[in-house]
Structure formats: C-alpha cells, structure tokens
N, C-alpha and C positions, 0 to 999 in steps of 0.2 A: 653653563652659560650664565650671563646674567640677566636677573629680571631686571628692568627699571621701574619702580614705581613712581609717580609723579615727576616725570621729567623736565628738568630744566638745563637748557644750554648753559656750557661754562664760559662766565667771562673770557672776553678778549685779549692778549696779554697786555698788561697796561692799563687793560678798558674802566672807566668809572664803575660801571654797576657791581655791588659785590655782590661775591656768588651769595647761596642761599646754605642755608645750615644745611651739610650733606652726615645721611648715617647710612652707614654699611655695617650692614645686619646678615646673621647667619653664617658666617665665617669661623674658620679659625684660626684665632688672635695669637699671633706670635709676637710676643715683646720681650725679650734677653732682659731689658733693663728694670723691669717689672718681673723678670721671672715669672713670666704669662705665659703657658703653651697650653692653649684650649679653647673651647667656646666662646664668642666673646665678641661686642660691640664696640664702633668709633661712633662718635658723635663729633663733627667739629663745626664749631662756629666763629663766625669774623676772623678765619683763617685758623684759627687756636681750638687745640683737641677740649673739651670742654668735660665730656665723661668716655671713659674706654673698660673693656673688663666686662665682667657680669651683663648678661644681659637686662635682669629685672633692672638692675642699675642705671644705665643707660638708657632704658626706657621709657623710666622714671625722669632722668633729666630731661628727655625730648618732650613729655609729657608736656611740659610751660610752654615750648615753642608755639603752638599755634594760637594762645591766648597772648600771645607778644606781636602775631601777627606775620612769625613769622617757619609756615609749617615746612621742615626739613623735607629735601629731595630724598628718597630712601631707596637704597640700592640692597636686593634682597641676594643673596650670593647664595651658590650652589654646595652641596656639599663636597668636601677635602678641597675648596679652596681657601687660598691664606692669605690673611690682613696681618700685615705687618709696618711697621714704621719706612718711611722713604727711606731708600739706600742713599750711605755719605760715599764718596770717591774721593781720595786725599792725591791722586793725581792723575790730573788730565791735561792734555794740553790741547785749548783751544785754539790758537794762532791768529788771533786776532788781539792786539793790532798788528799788521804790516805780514800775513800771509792768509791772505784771505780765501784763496785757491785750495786752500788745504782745508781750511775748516772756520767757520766763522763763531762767535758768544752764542748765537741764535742756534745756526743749527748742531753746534752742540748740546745745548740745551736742548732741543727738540730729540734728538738721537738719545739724552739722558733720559726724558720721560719716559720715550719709549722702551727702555729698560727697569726703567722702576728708580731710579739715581733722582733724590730732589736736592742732594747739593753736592757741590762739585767744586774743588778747591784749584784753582789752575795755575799753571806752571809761567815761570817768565820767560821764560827764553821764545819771546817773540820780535817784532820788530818796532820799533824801539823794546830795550828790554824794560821790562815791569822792576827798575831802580828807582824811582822818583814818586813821590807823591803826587805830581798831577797825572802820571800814567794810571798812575793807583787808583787815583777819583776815577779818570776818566772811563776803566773799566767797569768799575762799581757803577756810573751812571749807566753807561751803553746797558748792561745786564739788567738794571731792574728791572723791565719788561719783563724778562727771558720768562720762559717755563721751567727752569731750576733755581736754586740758588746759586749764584760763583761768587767764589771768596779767593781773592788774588794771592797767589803765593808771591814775595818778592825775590829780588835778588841778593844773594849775597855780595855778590862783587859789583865794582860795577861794571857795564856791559859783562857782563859775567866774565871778563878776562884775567878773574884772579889777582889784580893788582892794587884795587883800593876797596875799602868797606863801602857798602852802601850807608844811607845815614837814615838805621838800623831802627831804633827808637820812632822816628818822624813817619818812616812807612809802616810800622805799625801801629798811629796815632793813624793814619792814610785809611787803615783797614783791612793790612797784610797778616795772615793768619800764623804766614812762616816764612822761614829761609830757605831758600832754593837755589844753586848755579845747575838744577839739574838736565844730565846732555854737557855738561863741563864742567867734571866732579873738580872741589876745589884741592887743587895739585899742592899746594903750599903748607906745611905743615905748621908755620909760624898764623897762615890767615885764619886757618880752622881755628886755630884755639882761639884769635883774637874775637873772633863769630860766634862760638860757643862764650865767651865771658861776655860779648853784648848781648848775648839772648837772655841772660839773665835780668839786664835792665831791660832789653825791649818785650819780655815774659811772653816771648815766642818761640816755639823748637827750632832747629838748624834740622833742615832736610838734606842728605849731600848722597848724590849718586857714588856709587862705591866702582871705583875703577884707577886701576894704576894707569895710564897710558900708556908710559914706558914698556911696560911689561907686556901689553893687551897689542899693543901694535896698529897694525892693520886688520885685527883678525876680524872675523864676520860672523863667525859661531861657536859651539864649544870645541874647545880642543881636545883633541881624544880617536879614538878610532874611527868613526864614522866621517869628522874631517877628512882624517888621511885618507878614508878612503874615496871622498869624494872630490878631495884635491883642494879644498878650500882652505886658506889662514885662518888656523885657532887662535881661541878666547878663552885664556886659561883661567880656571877658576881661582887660581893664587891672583889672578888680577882684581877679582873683586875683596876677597878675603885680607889682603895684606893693607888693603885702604879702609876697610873697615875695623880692622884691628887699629889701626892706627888713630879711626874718630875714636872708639872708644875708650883710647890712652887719656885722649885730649880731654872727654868727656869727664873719666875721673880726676884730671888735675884742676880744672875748671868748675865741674859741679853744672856743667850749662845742660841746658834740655837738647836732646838728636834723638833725629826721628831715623831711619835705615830704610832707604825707596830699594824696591823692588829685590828683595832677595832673591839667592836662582841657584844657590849652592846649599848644601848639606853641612859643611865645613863655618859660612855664616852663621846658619842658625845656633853652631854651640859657642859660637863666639857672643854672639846676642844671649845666649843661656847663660853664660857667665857671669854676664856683664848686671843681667838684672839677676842675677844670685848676688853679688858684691852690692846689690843696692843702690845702682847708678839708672838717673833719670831718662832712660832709655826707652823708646818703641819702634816698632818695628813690622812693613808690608809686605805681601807678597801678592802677583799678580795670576788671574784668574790663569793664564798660559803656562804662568811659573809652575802652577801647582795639577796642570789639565795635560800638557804637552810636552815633549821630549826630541831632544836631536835628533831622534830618526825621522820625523815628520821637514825634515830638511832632505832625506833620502828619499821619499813619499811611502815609508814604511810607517803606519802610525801606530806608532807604540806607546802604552800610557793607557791611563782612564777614559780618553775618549777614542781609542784606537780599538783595535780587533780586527782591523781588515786592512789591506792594503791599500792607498791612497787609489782615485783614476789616473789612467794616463795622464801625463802631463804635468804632475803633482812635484818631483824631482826636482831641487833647487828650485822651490816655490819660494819670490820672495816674499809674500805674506808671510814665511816662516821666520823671513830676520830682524830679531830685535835684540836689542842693548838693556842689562845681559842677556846674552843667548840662552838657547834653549836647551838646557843642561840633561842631563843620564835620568835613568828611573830611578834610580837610587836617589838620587837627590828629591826628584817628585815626591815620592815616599816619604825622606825625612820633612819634607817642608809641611806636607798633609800632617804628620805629625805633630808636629810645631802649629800648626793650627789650631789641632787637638787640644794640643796641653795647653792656649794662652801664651805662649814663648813669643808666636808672632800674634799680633797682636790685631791688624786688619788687614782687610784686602782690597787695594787700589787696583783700578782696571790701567792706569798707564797709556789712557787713551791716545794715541799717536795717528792722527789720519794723516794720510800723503795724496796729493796727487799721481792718476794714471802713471803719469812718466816718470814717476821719481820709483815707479816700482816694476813698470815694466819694461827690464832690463836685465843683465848680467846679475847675479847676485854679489860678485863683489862690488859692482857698483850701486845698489838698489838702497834704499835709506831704510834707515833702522823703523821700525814701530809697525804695531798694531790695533786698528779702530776696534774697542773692546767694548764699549758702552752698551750699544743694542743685544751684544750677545751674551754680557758677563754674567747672568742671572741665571739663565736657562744650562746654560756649559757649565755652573758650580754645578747645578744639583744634581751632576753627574757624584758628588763625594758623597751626595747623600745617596744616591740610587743603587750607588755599586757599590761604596767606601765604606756603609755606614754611620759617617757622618750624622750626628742629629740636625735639623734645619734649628733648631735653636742658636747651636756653634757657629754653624755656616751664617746667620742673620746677625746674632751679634759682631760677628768681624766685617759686616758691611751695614751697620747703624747705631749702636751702642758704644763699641771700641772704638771705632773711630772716630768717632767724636768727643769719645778721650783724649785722643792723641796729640787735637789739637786744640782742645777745651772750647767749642763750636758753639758749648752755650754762651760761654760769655762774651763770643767773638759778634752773637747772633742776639741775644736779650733773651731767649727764651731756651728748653731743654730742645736738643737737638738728636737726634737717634732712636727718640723713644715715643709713642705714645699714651706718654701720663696727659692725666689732665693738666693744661696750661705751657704744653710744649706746643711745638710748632705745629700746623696742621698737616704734616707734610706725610703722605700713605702708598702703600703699593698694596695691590690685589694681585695673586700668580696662581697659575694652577699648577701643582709639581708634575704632572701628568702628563695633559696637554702637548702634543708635539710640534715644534718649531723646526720646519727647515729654512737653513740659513742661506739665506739670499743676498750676497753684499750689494745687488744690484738696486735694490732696494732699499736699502740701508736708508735713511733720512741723513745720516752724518754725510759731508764730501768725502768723506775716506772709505775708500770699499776695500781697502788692503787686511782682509782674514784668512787665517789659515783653515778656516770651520766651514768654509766655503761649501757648498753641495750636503752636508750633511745634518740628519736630523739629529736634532736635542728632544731632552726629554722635559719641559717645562716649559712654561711661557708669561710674559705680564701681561693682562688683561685690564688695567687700572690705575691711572697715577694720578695722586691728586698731591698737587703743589700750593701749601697755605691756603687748603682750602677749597682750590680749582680744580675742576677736573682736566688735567695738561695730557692723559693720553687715555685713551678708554677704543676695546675691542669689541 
C-alpha cells in the first residue's frame, strides 16, 4: 500500500494553484530510456522531473526544497512496487468532437489516468474529421485541462474519403503529431505515395491502417477455422498484409516516414523485419488484444495468454471480441510477442475504441468494431511478464520510451517525453505487478464498457498517476 507522508490534495484540472514538489521514494525505478532497473527516486517540480535514479541523489536535491519554502509531498512506496515514466498511447480514439456518446477528451482522459497512460495521441476520424487547423486548435484548447496529454492525430485525406490531401504541412504547424485516415485505410496507391513525400516536408509520420477492402469484404473476424465454424464472414490475413506490403513499396520509393497501426498477423511482422533490415524509415504497433487474445475468444473458448479456462456462459459471439483487425490464431500471438522481443515492433497502442451499449449489443455481424483498452492495458500486458517471461523493462519501453520515438513526442511537447531523466516531463506511474484487478467494465470511468476481460482477474494494477506533476489518479 502507500504511505502518504505530508499530504496535499492535487490541483484541480485547470486549477491555478500548482501542485507542490511531489517525491516518490522507495520504489523501483524502471526507466528503458535510462537503462534504470532498480532502486531509485522521482523528484518532480513545477511539473518537470528535476532528479530521478539514486536515491542519495535525489535526496540531496529535495534537500533545498524546504529552504525555498517549498517542502515536497513525499509518497513512501512499498516494496516490489514500480515507478516508472507515464505510459504514451499512439492510438486512441476519443470521439470528441461530434460523438460524444461514445467517449468524450475528458473522460478519456480520466480512463487514461486511471491506467497509468499520460499521453495519448488521438485519432481523427470524428465528427467533423480532425482535417483543418481550427479543428486542430480547437482540440488542443478543449484538452488542456484534461488529466492526460492529447496530441491530435490528423487527417490524411480530407473527410478521410481518400480523394484530396489534407493541407498537410499547416496542420502540422496546427500541432498534428501525424497522419491518420485510420478506420479508412487509404485505398489509393497514387495518395499514399503522394502522403508519404509530404510528410517529409510536413516532418510527420503517415499512420495508415493496413486493410484491402476489396479483399476483407464484409468479414467480422479472422478467416480460418473457427469462422467456418461458427458461420461468420472472414477477415483474411492477405487483407492486411497485401496493403502493407504495398506502404512499404511506397515508403522505399519516397524515403517518407510510416508508422504500421495495429499489427495482428505473423506474415506483417516479417514484412516490417525486412523493411527496417533494408534501412527504411519505418515503425511499427501492436495492440495489448493483438498480443493477449486469439480467435477462439469469439467462440468463448479462451485461448492465449490470458486463457486457460473456458469463457462463462454466454461468452460465444461476444461482441466485445470484434475488432478491426481481428483477433488472429496463436501462432500469430506468438510471433508478434516476438517481435516485441526483438524491437521489430516497436510500441504498443491500446486502440482505444469505446462504443456505445447499442452499437454492441446486438448480432455480431452487426456490432461495431473496437475495444475500450485504456483502463485495462497495463495490468493484461503483465500477463507477457508473469507467464512469457517478458522483462518489464521491454514491456515499459514499448509503452514510454519507443514510443515516443515513433513520433518524436519531444519535440512535438518541448521537453523529453517517455522517460524520467531529469528535465522531461513530470509525467509517472506507480503499479504493483502483483496486486490483483478484476475487471469490471461496469466501472470503467471511459463511456465505453465494450471488454472482452470482462469478469476476469489480472495480475497487476496502477496505483498512482501523476500528469506534469499532478496527482490525476491515486488508489
């Protein structure tokens, strides 16, 4: 549990007073980008890590605070749990503006915290789509309250209908991190490339969901046995594969930066292993489902790293199980956990998708694609470390280090993002790998309660989010 020593309430969001130097002490400090895994103190002040690492260190810096008048809140932590840098998300979709039923900037933000997520890159495909620079401000302004960071992802196209460039350069002057049509991968093999040579002026990656249409049809899950046998339209995995072979034709002829949203095939990731063997500017996600879950969990058989028993009743054609791509074979699970491994993929986006009640409960072929991953995607990885052996070192860097590689967060943000060195952002998660979480979507803080983790316990939990500084969620 945690001690609190000198307690002070966290500013308001918004609120004038700023908080108070906060140090979390007795910990152990997990920072990839520091190559830190051990013992080890935060200090952050006026929102910014000021000393991290070493305790005598750090101790030493708090040392001046209270002759400055100003003595740090200090939060004493228990043994085996872990201080690490805020988790980045490189895709979520809030739905704000213009679906506000699904999920609003606030209470995804709120749902972020409460996973340990302080910044969060969101997707356009809202309504009006995120094409323009006053939509661009207009989310930057609404967010700055939030309890995460959101950094706008734009549009490629505009209304993402594939037909015209967004004006590419200008929304990234806006505060556009990247290029997005994602939900309406760009079909046009003449627009990609044209998107890939302005992201070299606009010094922004091209994000493109990888899906043939053509090919992919109507289908609702993977294609393969367990469809047939459950009777539903497959989703063949040549549908994702054949679109992403073809960005990164584009990529090599261009030389432009592409990011690869949501991997979910075996067959991708040696396509991405090529691609950055040839030396092409290339990275690449995969989401906490892609790498936890498997097609049978559409059967209510759950197979996989979080399975070993059979779903409850009523689990069978669960539509919290369909998402775009679907939920691919263990074999693929395996190789992507891989590819984890080795750096091949490079971070891991939760793909936060909330839906409204009725948009899920219904027929699974007609039920909408996505899953609210935010609150649960922390505690459900540490399943690679518990059973996979996974180090939590690997597993943290591809949710705060690497990914903010991907989209260069510092320079998008003024200060180092992923890490806490001294003079990055003050942004921290406290979790206990231990601790057990049953998952209650009912509870969820997001509007979206569509999980497939529904009823079941995890082995981890966040106990502690502080956002530049704030304390934005604490247990």
């Amino acid at each position: 549990m945690l001690e609190l020593l000198s307690p002070v309430p966290a500013s308001p969001p918004g609120g004038a007073p700023a908080s108070p130097p906060l140090w979390l002490r007795g910990g152990r400090l997990i920072d990839p980008a520091q190559s830190w895994d051990g013992p080890g103190d935060v200090l952050v002040v006026d929102g910014v890590v000021l000393a991290s690492g070493a305790p005598s260190a750090v101790t030493q810096a708090a040392a001046a605070l209270p002759a400055q008048g100003r003595a740090p809140r200090v939060i004493e932590l228990a043994a085996g749990q872990v201080v690490a840098p805020g988790l980045c998300d490189l895709h979520v979709h809030l739905r704000e503006p213009g679906m506000e039923a699904r999920e609003t900037i606030h209470t995804g933000a709120q749902a972020a915290a409460r996973g340990g997520f302080t910044t969060l890159c969101c997707m356009p495909n809202t309504q009006p789509v995120l094409d323009s620079r006053g939509v661009i401000e207009w989310v930057r302004q609404i967010a700055e309250p939030a309890c995460a960071r959101v950094l706008p992802i734009a549009a490629i196209t505009r209304e993402q209908k594939g037909e015209l460039l967004t004006e590419m350069v200008e929304l990234a002057a806006a505060g556009a991190v990247a290029f997005s049509d994602d939900g309406k991968p760009v079909r046009s093999s003449a627009m990609m490339r044209h998107a890939l040579s302005y992201s070299l002026i606009a010094g922004r990656p091209v994000v493109n969901h990888c899906e043939d249409v053509e090919l992919v049809g109507r289908g609702v899950m993977n294609a393969g046995e367990v469809s047939t046998r459950l009777g539903l339209r497959g989703w063949p995995v040549s549908g994702e594969t054949i679109m992403l072979a073809r960005d990164l034709e584009l990529c090599r002829i261009t030389g432009g930066r592409y990011h690869a949203a949501h991997l979910s095939a075996a067959g991708s990731v040696e396509l991405i292993r090529r691609a950055k063997d040839a030396g092409l500017p290339v990275t690449a996600e995969v989401t906490p489902h892609h790498l936890l879950l498997t097609e049978s969990w559409v059967a209510g058989e759950r197979e996989g790293i979080l399975g070993g028993a059979a779903a409850p009743p009523g689990h069978r054609y669960d539509t919290a199980t369909k998402v775009n791509p679907p939920l691919r074979t263990l074999a693929d699970t395996q190789t992507l956990v891989a590819a984890l491994r080795d750096g091949t993929i490079d971070a891991i986006a939760t793909d936060h998708a909330p839906h409204s009640e009725v948009e899920k409960c219904c027929s699974y072929d007609e039920a909408a694609f996505g899953i609210s991953g935010l609150e649960t995607a922390l505690p459900a990885l540490l399943a690679l470390h518990h059973h996979h052996g996974l180090p939590l070192s690997t597993l943290l860097a591809a949710l705060t280090a690497r990914p903010a590689q991907c989209f260069a967060l510092a320079a998008r943000v003024g200060r180092p993002v992923g890490t806490l060195a001294p003079g990055a952002v003050g942004d921290v998660v406290v979790f206990d790998p231990d601790r057990p979480l049953l998952v209650q979507p009912a509870r969820f803080v997001s509007k979206g309660q569509n999980s497939p983790l529904a009823d079941l316990t995890l082995r981890g939990r966040v106990l502690l989010t502080v956002y530049g500084g704030r304390v934005v969620h604490e247990e």
